[in-house]
DRENDO-1510 file (C-alpha; in Angstrom, 1 decimal, always signed):
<recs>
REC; n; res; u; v; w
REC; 1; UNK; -60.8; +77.1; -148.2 .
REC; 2; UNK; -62.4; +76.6; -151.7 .
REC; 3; UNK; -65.6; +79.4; -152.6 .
REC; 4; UNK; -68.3; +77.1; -151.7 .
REC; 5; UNK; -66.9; +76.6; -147.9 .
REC; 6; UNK; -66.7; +80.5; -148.2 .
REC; 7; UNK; -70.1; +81.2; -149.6 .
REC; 8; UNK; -71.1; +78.8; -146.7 .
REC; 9; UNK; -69.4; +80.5; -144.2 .
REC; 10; UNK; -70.6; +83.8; -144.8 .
REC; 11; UNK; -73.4; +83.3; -143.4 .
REC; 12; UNK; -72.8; +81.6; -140.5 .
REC; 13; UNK; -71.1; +85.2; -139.8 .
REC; 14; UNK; -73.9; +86.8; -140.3 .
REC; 15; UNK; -75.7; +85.3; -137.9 .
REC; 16; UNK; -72.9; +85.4; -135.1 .
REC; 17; UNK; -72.8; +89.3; -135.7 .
REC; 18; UNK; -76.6; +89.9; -135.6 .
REC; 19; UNK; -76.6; +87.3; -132.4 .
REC; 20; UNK; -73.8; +89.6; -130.9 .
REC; 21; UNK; -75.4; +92.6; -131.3 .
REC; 22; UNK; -78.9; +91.3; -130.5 .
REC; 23; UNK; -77.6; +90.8; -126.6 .
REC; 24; UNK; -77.0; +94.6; -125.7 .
REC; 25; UNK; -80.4; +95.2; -127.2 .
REC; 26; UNK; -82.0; +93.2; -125.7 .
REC; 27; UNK; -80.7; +93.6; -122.2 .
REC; 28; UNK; -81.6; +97.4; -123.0 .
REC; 29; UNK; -84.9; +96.4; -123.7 .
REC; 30; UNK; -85.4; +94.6; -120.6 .
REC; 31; UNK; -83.9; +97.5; -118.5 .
REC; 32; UNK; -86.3; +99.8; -120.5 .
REC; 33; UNK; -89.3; +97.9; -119.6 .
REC; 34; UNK; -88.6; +97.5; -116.1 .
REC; 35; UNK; -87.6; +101.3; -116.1 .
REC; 36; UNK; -91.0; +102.1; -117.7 .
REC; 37; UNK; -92.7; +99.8; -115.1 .
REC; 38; UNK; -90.9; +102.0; -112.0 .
REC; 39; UNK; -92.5; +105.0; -113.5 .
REC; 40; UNK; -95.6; +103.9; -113.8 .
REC; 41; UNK; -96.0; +102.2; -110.4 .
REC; 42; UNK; -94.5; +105.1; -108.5 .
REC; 43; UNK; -97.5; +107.2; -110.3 .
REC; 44; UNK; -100.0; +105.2; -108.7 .
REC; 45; UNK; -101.2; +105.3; -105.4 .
REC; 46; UNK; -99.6; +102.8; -102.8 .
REC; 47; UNK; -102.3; +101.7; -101.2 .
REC; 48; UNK; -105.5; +101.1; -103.5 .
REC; 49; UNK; -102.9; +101.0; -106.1 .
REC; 50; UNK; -105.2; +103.0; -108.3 .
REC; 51; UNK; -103.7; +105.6; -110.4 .
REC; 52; UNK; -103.5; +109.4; -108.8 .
REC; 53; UNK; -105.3; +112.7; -109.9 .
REC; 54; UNK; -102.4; +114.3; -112.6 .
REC; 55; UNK; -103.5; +110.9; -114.5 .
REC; 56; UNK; -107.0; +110.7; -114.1 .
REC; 57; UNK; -107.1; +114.7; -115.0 .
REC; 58; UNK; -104.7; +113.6; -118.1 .
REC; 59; UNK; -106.9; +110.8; -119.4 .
REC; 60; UNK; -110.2; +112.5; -118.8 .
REC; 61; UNK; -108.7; +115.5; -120.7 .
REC; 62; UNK; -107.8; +113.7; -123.5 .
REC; 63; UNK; -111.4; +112.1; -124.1 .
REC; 64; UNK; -112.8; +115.3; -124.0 .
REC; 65; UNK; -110.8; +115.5; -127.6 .
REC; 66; UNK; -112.3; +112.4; -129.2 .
REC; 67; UNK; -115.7; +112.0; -130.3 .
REC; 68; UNK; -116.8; +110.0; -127.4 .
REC; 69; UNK; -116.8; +113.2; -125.3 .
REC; 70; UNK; -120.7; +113.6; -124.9 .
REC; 71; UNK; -120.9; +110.0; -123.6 .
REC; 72; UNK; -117.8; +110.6; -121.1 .
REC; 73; UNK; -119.3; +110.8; -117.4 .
REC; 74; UNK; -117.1; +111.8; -114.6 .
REC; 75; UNK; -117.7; +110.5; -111.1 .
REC; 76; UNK; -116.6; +111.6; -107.2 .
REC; 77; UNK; -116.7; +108.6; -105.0 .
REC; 78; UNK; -116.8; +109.7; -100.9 .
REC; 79; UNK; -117.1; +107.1; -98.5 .
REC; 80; UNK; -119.6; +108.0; -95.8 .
REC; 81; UNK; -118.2; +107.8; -92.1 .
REC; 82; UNK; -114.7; +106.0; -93.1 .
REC; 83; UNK; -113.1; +107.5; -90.3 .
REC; 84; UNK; -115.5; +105.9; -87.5 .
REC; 85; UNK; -113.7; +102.4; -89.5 .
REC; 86; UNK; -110.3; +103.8; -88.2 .
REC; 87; UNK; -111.7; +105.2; -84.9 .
REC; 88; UNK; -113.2; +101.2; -84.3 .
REC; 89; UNK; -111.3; +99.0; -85.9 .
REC; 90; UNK; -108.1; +100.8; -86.4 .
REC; 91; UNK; -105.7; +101.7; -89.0 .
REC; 92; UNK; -104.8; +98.7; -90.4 .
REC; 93; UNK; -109.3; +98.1; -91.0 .
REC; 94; UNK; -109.3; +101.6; -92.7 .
REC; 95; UNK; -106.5; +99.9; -95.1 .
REC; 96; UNK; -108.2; +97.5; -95.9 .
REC; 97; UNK; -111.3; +99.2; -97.2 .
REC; 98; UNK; -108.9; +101.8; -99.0 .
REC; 99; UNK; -107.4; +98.6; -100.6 .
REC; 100; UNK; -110.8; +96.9; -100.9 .
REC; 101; UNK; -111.7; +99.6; -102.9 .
REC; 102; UNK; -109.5; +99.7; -105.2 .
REC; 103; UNK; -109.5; +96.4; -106.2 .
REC; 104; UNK; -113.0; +97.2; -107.0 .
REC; 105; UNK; -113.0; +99.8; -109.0 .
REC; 106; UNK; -109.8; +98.4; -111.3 .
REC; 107; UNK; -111.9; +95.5; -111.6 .
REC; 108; UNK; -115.1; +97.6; -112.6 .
REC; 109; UNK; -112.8; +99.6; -114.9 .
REC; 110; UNK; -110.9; +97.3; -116.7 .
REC; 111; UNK; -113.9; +95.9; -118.6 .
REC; 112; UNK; -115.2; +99.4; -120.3 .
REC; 113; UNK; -113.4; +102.3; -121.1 .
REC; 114; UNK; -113.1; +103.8; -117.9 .
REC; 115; UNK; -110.3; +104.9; -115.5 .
REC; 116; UNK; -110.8; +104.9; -112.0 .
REC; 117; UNK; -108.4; +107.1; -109.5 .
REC; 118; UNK; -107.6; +107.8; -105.6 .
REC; 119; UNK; -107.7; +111.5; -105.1 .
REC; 120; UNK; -107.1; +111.4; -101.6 .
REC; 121; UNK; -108.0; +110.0; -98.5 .
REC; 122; UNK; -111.6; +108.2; -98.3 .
REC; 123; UNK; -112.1; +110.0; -102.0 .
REC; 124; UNK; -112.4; +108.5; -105.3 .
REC; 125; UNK; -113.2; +109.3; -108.5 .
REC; 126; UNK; -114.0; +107.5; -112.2 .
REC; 127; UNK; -114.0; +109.0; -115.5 .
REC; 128; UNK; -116.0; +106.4; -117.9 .
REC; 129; UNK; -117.6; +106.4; -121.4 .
REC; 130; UNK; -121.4; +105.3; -120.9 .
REC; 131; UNK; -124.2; +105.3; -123.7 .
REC; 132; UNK; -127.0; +107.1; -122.7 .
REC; 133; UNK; -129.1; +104.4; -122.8 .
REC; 134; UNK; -127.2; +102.2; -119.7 .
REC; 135; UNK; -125.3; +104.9; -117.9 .
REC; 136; UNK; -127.4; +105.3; -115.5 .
REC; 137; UNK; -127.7; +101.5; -114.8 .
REC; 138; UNK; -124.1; +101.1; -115.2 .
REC; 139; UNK; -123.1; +103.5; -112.1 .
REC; 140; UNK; -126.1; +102.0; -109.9 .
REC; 141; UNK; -124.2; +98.5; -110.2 .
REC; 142; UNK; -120.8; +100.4; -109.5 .
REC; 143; UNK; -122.1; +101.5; -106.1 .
REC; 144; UNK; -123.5; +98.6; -105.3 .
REC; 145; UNK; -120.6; +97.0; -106.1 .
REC; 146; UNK; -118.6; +99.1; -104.2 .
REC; 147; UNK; -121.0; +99.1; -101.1 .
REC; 148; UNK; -120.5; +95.4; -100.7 .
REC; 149; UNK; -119.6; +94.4; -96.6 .
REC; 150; UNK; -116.1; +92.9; -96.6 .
REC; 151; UNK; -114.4; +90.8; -94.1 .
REC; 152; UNK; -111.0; +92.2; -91.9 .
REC; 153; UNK; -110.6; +89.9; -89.3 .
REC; 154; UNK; -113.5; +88.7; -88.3 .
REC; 155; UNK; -115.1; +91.8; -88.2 .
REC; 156; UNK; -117.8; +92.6; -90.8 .
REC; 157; UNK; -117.4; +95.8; -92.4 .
REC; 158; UNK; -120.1; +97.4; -94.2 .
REC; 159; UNK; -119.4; +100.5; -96.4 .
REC; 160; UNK; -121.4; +103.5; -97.7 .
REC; 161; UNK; -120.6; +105.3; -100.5 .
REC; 162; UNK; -121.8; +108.9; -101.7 .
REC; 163; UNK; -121.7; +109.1; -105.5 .
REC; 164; UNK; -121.9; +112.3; -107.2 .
REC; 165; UNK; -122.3; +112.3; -111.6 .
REC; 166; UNK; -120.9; +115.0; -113.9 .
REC; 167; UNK; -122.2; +114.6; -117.7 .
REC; 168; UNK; -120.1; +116.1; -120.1 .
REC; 169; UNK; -123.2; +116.3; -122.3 .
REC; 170; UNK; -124.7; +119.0; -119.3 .
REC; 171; UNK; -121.1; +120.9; -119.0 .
REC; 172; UNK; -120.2; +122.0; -123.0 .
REC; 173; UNK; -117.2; +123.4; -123.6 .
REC; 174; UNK; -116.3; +122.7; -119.8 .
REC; 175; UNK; -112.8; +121.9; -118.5 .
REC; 176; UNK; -112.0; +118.7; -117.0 .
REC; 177; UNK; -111.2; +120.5; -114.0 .
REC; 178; UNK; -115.0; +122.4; -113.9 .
REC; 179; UNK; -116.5; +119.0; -114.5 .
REC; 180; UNK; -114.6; +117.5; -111.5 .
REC; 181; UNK; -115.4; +120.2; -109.7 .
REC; 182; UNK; -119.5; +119.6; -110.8 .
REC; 183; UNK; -118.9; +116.2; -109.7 .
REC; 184; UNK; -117.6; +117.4; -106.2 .
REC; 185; UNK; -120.7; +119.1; -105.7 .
REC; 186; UNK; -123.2; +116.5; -107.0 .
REC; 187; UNK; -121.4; +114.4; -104.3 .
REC; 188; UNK; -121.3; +116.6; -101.6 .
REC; 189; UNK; -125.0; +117.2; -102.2 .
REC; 190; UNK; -125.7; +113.9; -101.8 .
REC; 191; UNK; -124.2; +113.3; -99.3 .
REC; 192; UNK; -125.7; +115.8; -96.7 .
REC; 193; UNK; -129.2; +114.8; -98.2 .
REC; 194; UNK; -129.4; +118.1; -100.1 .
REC; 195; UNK; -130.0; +115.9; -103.6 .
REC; 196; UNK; -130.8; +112.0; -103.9 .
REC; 197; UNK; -128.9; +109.3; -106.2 .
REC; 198; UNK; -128.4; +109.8; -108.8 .
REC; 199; UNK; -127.7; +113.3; -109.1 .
REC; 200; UNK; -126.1; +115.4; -112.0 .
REC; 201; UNK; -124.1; +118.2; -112.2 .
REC; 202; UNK; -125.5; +121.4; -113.0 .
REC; 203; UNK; -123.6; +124.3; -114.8 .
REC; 204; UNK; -124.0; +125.9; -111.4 .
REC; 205; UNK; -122.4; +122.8; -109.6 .
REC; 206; UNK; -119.4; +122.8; -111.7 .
REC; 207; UNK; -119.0; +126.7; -110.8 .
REC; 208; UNK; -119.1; +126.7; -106.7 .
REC; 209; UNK; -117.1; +128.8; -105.1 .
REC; 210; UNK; -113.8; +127.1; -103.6 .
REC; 211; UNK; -111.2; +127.7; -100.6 .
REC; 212; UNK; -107.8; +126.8; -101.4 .
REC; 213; UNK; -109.2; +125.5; -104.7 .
REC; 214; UNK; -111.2; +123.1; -102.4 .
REC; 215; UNK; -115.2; +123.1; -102.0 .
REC; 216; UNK; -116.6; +124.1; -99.0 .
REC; 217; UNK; -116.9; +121.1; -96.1 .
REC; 218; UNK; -113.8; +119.7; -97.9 .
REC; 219; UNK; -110.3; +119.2; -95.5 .
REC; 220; UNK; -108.0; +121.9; -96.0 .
REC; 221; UNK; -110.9; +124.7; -96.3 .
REC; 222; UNK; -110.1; +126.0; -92.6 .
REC; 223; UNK; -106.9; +127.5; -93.5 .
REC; 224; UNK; -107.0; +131.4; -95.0 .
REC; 225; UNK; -107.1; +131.1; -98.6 .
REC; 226; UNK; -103.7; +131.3; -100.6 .
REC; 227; UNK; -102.7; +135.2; -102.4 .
REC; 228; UNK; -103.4; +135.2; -106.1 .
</recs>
């Protein structure tokens, strides 16, 4: 073979080897995103398929070290007599508002910066950047949204939901912890009538006394609370 045909050659070679080694890379890369996609789906919650509360109390906590902490607003989400649902319609009914419900939040949240979570049961809870101006507008709409009747079977299901609002901006130097804990109370206040929507979160809210690190009138309160 004369040089040109070798200068030609080379490469050709060239591109063989880097098309060779391209194949295990790639196929590493595809089992790295699916691997990343396992994680991520088994940290979210089956059913509403909303994220759970170690990444809701992750993502709140690291907005409270940006500068858009003093317009970050933290919300508790309760549904009000979910279990009669259950008791009436049955299980499968009381899925599909948990489901329902998700679907409506992710929707809500995907448009701002905002992360919504299922804590548990018929509870919920949002952590969202509001300007001052709006926010107050902007959860309204979210509860009305959320309150929408929805259709299982051909039953009619209407929902109420108790909304309680935590503003960073009232809770300085607060932990995301304190400030869900505010929420909790700015809920549960509204909830029994003690407060009317919309509510905030007092120093004092944030600061209640708990039972098994749970608020009084919340399940698992009952029980004799743990040793320190």
């Amino acid at each position: 073979m004369d040089s040109a045909l070798r200068v030609q050659a080379r490469p050709g070679k060239r591109a063989l080897l880097l098309t060779t080694l391209a194949v295990p890379l790639t196929g590493w890369t595809v089992h790295a995103l699916a691997l990343h996609r396992r994680l991520a789906d088994a940290r979210k919650d089956r059913l509403s398929g909303l994220p759970c509360r170690p990444e809701f109390t992750a993502y709140g906590e690291r907005l409270l070290r940006t500068r858009q902490r003093n317009a970050l607003h933290v919300l508790m989400l309760d549904g009000v007599d979910f279990k009669a649902v259950n008791d009436t319609y049955g299980h499968a009914a009381g899925d599909t508002v948990i489901q329902t419900m998700g679907r409506r939040l992710a929707r809500w949240s995907a448009s701002r910066t905002a992360l919504a979570a299922r804590l548990g049961g018929d509870e919920f809870a949002v952590c969202a950047v509001f300007r001052p101006s709006t926010a107050l507008a902007e959860i309204t709409e979210l509860r009305e949204q959320l309150q929408q009747p929805l259709q299982h079977e051909r039953h009619t299901l209407r929902l109420d939901v108790s909304v309680g609002i935590a503003r960073v901006a009232d809770l300085p130097g607060e932990t995301m912890s304190r400030i869900l804990r505010g929420a909790d109370t700015a809920m549960y206040k509204v909830k029994t009538g003690e407060a009317t929507f919309p509510y905030l979160a007092t120093r004092a809210d944030a600061y209640v006394e708990t039972v098994n690190g749970r608020r009084a009138g919340r399940r698992g309160t009952h029980t004799p609370a743990r040793a320190a």
